[in-house]
N, C-alpha and C positions, 0 to 999 in steps of 0.2 A: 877796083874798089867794089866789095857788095853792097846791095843797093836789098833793103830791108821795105821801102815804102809800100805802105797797104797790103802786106803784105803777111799772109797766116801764116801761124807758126803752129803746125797741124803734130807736125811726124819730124823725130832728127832724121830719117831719112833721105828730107825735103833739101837738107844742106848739104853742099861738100864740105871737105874740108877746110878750105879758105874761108871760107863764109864762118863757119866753125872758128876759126881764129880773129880771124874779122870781128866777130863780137867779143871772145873774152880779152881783146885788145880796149874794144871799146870802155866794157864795163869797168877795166882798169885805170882808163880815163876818167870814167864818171865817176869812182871811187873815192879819186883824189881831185877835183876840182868843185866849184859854186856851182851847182844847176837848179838852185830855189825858183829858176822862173821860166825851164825849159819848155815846159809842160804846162803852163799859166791857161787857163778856158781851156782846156780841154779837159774832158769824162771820161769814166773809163766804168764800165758797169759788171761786177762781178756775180756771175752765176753758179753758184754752185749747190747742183742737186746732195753731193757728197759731203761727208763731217771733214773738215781742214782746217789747221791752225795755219802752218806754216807760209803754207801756199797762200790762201787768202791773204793774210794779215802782212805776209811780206809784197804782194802785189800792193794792196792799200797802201801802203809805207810808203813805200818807192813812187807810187804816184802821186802821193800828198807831199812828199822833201821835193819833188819839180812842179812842184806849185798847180798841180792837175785836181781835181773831184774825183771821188770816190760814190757809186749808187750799186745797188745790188741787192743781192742777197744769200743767207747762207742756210734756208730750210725753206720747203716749199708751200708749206701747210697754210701758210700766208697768202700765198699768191692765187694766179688762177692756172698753174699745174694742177692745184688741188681740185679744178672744175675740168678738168680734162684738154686743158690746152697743148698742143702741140709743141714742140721743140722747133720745129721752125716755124710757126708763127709767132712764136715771143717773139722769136729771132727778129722776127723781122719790124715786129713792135719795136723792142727794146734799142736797134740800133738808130729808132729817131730820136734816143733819146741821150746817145751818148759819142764819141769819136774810136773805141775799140773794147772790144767783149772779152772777156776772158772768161772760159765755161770749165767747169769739172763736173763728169755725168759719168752714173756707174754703167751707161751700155758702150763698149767698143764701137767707137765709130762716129760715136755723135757728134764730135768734135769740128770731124770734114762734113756731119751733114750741114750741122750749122755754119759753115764758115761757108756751105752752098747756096746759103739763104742769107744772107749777110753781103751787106755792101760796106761795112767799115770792117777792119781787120779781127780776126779771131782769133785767140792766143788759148791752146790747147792747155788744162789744167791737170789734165789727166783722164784718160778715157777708158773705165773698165780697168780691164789686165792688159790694158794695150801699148800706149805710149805717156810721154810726159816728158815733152822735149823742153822745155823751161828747169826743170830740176836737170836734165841731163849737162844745160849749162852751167849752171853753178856747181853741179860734180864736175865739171873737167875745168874750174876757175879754180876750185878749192884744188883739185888735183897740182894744176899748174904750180899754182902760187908755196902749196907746201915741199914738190917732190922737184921745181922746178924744172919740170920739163914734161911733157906729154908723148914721148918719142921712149922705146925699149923700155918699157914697164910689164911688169907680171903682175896684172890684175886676179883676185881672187873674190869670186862673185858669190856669197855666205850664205843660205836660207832660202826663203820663199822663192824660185827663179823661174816658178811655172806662172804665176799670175802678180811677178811682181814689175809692176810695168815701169818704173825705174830702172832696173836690172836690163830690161830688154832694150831700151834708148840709149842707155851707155854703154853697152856693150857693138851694137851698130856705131856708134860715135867715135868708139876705141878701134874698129876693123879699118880707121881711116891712118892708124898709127901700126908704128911697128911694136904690136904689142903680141905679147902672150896671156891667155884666158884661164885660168881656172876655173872652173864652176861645183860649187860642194852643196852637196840638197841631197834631203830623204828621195827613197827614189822614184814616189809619188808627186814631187815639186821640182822636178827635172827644167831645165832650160826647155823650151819647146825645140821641136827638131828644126822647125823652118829656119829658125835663128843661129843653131848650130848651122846647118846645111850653109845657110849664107856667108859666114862668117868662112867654112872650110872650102868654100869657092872660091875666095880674094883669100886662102893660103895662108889665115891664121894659124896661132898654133892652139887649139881647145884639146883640154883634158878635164873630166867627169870624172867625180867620185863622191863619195858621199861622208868622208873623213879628211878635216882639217888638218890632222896631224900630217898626210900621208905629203903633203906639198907646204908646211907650215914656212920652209927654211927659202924656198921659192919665188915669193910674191914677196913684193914691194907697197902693194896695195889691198888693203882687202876693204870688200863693199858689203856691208853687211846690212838684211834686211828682214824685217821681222817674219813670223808665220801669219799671214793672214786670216783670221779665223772668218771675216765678215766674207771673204769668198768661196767656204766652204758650203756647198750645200748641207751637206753629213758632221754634225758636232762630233758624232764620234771619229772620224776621218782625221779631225781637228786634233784631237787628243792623242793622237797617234804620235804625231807630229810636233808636238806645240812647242819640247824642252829637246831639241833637233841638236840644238846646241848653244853653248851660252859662252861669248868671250867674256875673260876676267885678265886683270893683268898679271894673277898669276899661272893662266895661263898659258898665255902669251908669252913672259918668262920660261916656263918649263918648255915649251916646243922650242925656243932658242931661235926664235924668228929676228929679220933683220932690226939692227937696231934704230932704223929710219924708216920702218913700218909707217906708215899709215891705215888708220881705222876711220872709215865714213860709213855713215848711216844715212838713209833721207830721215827718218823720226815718223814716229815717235816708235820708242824702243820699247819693250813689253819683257819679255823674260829671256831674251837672246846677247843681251850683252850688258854686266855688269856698271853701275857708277866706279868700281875701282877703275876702272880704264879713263874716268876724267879727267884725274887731274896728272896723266903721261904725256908723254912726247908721242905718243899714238896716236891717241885719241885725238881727231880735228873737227869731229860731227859738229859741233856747237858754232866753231867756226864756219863749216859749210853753210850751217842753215841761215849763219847773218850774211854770208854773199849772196843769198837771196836778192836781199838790196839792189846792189849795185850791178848785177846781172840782168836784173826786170825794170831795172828804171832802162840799162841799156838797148832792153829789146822794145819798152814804150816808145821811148824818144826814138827807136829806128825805124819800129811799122809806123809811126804817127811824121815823121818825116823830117823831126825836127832836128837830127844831127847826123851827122855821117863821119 
């Protein structure tokens, strides 16, 4: 049995496989049972330097239905970053004042600094262009739960895959399966090579290209994510890029893709994939983004030690 207590959730990296299952069994559990009092006195303080709807609001959620506090914050203009405070010395304020942290910070890294400063558990939000292993489980709960099974899928990773650091966590999360990888991106917003390389060391199968069409009829999965424009130093670089490509469901239609596709997004979506694709048997973004829920109360109640 994995054992989650006090226990940072920094990098998918950090898990195997098992442990990986270990939790979307869990969160399956918490999905369908009472746990209004799992979490009863205990805090949970959210920091984030980053703009986020999803992420915040579904940690808050999920901590408040198991009966836990909610303290934080979601700009820092307020605080004393704005006097020049360090990241680990919040840290190290902040966690007398709560039982687990959850940060989103736009520098790569910050995440393991603070979880080095920290003696209650820190729950990585998103770090830079880095990782974001909390979304990466609720993409592979939504995976599960719609394609019923996580074994022999052709994932097809859409868009931003240079700095889109959901792309880069589930893609390590999928090298644990017997999967195959598409990756389609301008050829400026390439997968980093390190993650290829890794991926073609454990004998994936990765293919690169920069047209949807050319693999449409292949994948069972596609992961689509928008252009980041807030990561480009250069607007004009941005512009280059920004209309890369845009799913519509007609589409989707026209390229004769399978008819138990699955379309995920983490969100929010900008001009890379149409609302005709809501209301299909595609589209499951919507639902991905309410497993949020049940996936973060399961990873609360696991680092905080209150269920196994």
């Amino acid at each position: 049995m994995a054992n989650f207590k006090n226990r940072d959730i920094i990098s998918i990296k950090d898990f195997s496989k098992s442990e990986l299952l270990y939790m979307l069994d869990l969160a399956n559990k918490i999905e369908n049972r009472d746990c209004t009092d799992l979490l009863k006195g205990k805090t949970l303080a959210n920091l984030f330097f980053e703009p986020s709807t999803r992420t915040r609001m579904s940690f808050e959620s999920a901590m408040k239905q198991v009966g836990g506090n909610v303290i934080g914050f979601n700009e820092t203009e307020s605080t004393s970053f704005a006097k020049g405070e360090s990241l680990c010395d919040a840290v190290k304020i902040i966690e007398g004042y709560c039982d687990v942290i959850v940060v989103r910070h736009f520098w790569e890294g910050s995440a393991r600094l603070a979880a080095e400063s920290a003696t209650v558990p820190v729950i990585n939000a998103g770090d830079g262009a880095n990782q974001h292993p909390t979304q990466t489980f609720l993409d592979l709960y939504t995976i599960k739960k719609t394609k019923a099974t996580l074994d022999g899928l052709s994932i097809g990773f859409l868009g931003d895959l240079k700095y889109g650091r959901t792309v880069h966590s589930l893609a390590h999360a999928f090298s644990y399966f017997n999967t195959k990888m598409y990756f389609i991106s301008p050829p400026n917003l390439k997968m980093p090579r390190d993650y290829l390389n890794s991926l073609k060391e454990k004998n994936i199968f990765v293919y690169e290209d920069d047209n949807l069409e050319d693999i449409s009829k292949e994948i069972d999965v596609i992961y689509c994510t928008r252009i980041q424009k807030e990561r480009f130093a250069d607007p004009v670089e941005y512009e280059k890029v920004k209309g890369f490509c845009k799913l519509t469901k007609t589409l989707l239609e026209r390229l004769g893709v399978k008819k138990d596709l699955k379309v995920l997004h983490p969100l929010p979506r900008v001009d890379e994939m149409d609302s005709s694709l809501d209301d299909t048997s595609y589209g499951v973004y919507f639902q991905q983004a309410r497993n949020g829920i049940p996936v973060r109360k399961a990873l609360l109640a696991s680092v905080l030690g209150s269920i196994s």
